[in-house]
C-alpha positions in Angstrom: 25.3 13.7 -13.0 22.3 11.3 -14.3 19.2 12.5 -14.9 15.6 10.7 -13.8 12.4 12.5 -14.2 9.4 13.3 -11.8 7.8 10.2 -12.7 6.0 10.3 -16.3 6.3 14.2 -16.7 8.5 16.3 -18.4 10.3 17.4 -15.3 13.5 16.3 -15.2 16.1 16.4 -11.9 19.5 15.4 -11.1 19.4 12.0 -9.1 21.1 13.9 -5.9 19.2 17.0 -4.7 20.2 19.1 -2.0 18.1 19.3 1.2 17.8 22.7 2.5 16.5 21.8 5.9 20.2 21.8 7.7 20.5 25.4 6.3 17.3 26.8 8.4 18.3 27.7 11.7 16.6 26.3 14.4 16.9 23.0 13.5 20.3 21.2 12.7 22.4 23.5 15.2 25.0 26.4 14.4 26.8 26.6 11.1 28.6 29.2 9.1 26.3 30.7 6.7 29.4 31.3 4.2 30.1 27.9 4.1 26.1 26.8 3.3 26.7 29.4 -0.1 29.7 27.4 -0.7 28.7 24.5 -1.1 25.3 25.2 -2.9 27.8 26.6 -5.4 30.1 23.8 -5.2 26.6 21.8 -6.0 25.5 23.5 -8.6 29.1 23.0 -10.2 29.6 19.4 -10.0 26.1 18.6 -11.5 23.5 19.1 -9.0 20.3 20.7 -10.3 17.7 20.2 -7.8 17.7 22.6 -4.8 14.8 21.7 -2.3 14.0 24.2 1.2 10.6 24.7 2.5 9.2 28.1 4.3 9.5 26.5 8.1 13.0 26.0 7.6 14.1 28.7 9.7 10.8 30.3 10.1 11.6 31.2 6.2 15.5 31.9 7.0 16.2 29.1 5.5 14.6 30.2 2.1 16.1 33.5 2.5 19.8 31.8 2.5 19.0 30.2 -0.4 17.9 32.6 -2.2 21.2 34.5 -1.7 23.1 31.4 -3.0 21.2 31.7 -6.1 21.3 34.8 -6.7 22.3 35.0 -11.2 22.0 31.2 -10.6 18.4 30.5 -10.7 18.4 29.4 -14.5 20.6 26.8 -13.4 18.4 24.8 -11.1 15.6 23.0 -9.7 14.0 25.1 -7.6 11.5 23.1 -4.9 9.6 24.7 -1.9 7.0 23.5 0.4 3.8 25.7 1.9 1.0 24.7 3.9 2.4 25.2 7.7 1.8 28.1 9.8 3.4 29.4 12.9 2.9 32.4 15.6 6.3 33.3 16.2 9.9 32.1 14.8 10.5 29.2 16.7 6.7 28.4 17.5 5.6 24.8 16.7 3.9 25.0 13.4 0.1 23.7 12.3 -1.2 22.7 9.1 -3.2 25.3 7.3 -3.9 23.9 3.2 -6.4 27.3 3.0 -6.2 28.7 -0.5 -5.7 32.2 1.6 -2.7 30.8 3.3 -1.1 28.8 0.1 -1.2 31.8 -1.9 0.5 34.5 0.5 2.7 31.6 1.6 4.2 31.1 -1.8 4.1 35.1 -2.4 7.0 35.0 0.7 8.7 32.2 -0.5 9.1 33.5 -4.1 10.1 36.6 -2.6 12.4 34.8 -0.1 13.8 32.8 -2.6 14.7 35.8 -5.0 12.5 34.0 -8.4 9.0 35.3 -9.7 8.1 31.1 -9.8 9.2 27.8 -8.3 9.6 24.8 -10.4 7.9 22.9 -8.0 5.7 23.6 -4.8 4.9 20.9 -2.6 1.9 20.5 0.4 4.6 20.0 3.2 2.5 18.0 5.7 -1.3 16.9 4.7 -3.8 19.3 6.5 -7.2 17.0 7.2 -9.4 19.6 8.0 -10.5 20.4 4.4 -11.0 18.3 1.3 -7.7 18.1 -0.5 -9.8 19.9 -3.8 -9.1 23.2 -1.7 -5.1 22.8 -2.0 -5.6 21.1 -5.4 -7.6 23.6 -7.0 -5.4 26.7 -5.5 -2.4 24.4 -6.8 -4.1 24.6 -10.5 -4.2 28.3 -10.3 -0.8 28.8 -9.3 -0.1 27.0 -12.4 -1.8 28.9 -14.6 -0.4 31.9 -12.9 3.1 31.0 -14.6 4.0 30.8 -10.3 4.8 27.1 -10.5 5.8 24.4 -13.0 4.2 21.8 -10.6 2.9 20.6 -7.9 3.3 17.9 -5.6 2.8 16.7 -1.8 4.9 15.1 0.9 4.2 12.6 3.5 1.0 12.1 2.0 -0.6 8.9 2.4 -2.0 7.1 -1.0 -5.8 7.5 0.0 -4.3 11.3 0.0 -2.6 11.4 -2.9 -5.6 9.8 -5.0 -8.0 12.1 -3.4 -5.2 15.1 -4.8 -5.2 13.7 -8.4 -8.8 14.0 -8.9 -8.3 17.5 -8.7 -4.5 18.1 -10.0 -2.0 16.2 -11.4 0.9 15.6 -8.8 3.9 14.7 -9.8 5.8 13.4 -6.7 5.6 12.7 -3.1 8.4 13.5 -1.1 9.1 10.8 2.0 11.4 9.7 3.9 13.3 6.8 3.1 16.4 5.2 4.2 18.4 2.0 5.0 16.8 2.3 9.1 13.5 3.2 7.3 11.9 0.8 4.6 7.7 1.8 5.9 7.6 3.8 2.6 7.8 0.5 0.6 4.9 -0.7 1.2 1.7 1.2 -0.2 3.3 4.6 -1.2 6.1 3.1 -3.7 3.4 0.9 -5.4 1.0 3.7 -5.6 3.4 5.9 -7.2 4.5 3.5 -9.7 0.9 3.0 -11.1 0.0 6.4 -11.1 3.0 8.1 -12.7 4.9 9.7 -10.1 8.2 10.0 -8.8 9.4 9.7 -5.4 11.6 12.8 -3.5 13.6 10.7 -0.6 14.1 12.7 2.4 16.7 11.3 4.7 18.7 9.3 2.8 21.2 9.4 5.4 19.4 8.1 8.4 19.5 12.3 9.2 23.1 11.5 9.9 23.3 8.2 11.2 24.5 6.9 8.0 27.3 9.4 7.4 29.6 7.2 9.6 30.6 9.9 11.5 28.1 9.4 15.0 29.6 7.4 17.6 28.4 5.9 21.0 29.0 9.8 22.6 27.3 11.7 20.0 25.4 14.2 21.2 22.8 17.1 20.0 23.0 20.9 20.2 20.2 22.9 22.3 18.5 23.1 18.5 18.6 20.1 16.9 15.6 18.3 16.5 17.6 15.2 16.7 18.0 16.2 20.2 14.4 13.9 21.0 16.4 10.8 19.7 13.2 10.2 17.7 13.2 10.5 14.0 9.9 10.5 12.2 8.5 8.1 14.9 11.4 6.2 15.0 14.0 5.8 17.8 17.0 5.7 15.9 18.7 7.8 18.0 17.5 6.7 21.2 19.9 4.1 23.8 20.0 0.4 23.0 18.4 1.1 19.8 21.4 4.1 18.8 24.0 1.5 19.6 23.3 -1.2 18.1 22.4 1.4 14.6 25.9 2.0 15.2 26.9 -1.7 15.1 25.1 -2.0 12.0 26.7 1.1 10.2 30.3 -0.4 11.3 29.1 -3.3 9.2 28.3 -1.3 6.2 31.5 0.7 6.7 33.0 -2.9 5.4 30.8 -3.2 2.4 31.1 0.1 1.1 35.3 0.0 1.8 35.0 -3.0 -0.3 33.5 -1.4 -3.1 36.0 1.8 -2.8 33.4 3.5 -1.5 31.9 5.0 1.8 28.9 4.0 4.1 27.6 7.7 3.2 28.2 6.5 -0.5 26.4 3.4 0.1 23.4 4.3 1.7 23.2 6.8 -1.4 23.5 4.5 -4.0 21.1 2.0 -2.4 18.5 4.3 -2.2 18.9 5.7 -5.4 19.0 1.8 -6.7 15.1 2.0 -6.0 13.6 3.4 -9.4 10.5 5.0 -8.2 13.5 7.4 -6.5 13.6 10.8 -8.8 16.2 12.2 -6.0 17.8 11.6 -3.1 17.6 14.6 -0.9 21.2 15.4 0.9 21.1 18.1 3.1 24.6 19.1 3.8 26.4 22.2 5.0 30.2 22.1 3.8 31.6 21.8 0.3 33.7 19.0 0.9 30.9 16.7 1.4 29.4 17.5 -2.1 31.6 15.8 -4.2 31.4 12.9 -1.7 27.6 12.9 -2.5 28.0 13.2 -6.0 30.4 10.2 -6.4 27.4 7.8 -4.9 25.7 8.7 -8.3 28.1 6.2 -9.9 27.5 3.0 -8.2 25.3 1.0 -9.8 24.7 -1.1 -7.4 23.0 -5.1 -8.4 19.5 -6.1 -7.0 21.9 -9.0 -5.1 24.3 -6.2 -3.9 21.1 -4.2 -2.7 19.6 -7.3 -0.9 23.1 -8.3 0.6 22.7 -4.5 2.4 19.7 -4.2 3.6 20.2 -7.8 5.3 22.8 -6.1 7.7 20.1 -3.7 8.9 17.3 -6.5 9.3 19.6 -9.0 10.4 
């Protein structure tokens, strides 16, 4: 598996990730939780290092599962969290709360979630505007000192955000979405990451399904699946007229990617993970046969012309 690092620091990652939201339930619908240790072990075997959950995934479930799948593992991996939310109840809709008080006894339950006395990187899940970003920062810098993380970094942060966070602590990434049906992330953030030594985490890089091929005109969403709203991110990807002709446009890629040997879940991989700024692709996925489907994306090295070419089906 290839290697890219966190931007200019010394922390290095495997250029496909695996994204523990699916495995916190509550949000993706029912799955076998047998089948979720599977394939983190399948992961782990066919070269994937970095292994990303966050405590709201499953009201801290989801942390729990992994933590289970790593178990005699942990010196084998990436291991990423994400604090900074807080809920009432399992379930509850969750607020952001960046409070040193709540960072520190938020990461004390995801290390002991997670089964690890440290996390190789902790991440601000959402940013929380009612407080300077020093207050995170600074608590961040502690936690470092601590031995309790390696780094630190921030997700769907804005750049006026992320400067504001480097005056105080060196982040090393941002983790965003980014996808073939979602290019906003191009504009400032990508730039801003570049110049200031950081590397990108995309979230997504399946269109949160759309791009596996597998949806069709008749797809529908469990009870549970926050896919249910047909919104994604602010986006109506999911959502009538707009769902079908995604669809059209996936058919389309299904032909490029065949082309190539490859599939469209393959494809919309590789051309996010053409982007350099990209230190992982985040896949979250729930069965071991998928894995090495994942993995083979890592291969194609797909041409600045090829890359163009695709995202010209999307934009028409």
């Amino acid at each position: 598996m290839k290697q890219r690092t966190f931007g200019n620091s010394d922390l290095s990652t495997s250029i496909i990730g695996f994204g523990g939201w699916p495995m916190g339930r509550g949000h993706y619908g029912s799955f076998d939780e047998n089948e979720v240790i599977r394939a983190i072990h399948a992961a782990i075997d066919m070269g994937v290092t970095l292994f990303d959950t966050a405590a709201v995934y499953g009201w801290g479930e989801g942390e729990k599962l992994l933590g289970r799948a790593l178990k005699d593992k942990r010196d084998q991996v990436v291991l990423v969290s994400k604090g900074g939310l807080d809920w009432e109840d399992a379930g509850a809709a969750s607020g952001r709360n960046c409070s040193r008080e709540h960072l520190t006894s938020g990461l004390e339950e995801s290390l002991d979630n997670l089964q690890t006395d440290y996390l190789d990187l902790y991440l601000i899940h959402w940013p929380d505007e009612s407080r300077p970003f020093s207050e995170p920062m600074e608590t961040f810098g502690d936690f470092q000192r601590d031995g309790l993380i390696r780094y630190g970094g921030v997700s769907n942060f804005s750049p006026e955000q992320m400067r504001e966070s480097l005056d105080t602590f060196d982040i090393v990434t941002n983790q965003v979405g980014y996808h073939l049906f979602d290019f906003r992330t191009e504009a400032e953030i990508m730039p801003f990451c570049r110049e200031n030594g950081m590397g990108i985490m995309a979230y997504g890089p399946l269109a949160h399904g759309l791009l596996t091929g597998a949806m069709a005109p008749e797809t529908t969403f469990e009870d549970d699946d926050w896919r249910r709203s047909l919104r994604a991110f602010g986006q109506p990807i999911f959502e009538g007229e707009t769902f079908l002709e995604n669809l059209r446009k996936v058919d389309k890629l299904k032909d490029v990617a065949a082309s190539k040997g490859m599939t469209v879940a393959q494809l919309a991989l590789a051309w996010v993970l053409a982007e350099e700024v990209v230190s992982v692709a985040l896949v979250g996925t729930r069965k071991p046969e998928e894995i090495e489907q994942n993995v083979k994306a890592a291969e194609w090295e797909m041409t600045p012309t090829d890359r163009d070419e695709i995202r010209a089906i999307v934009t028409g």
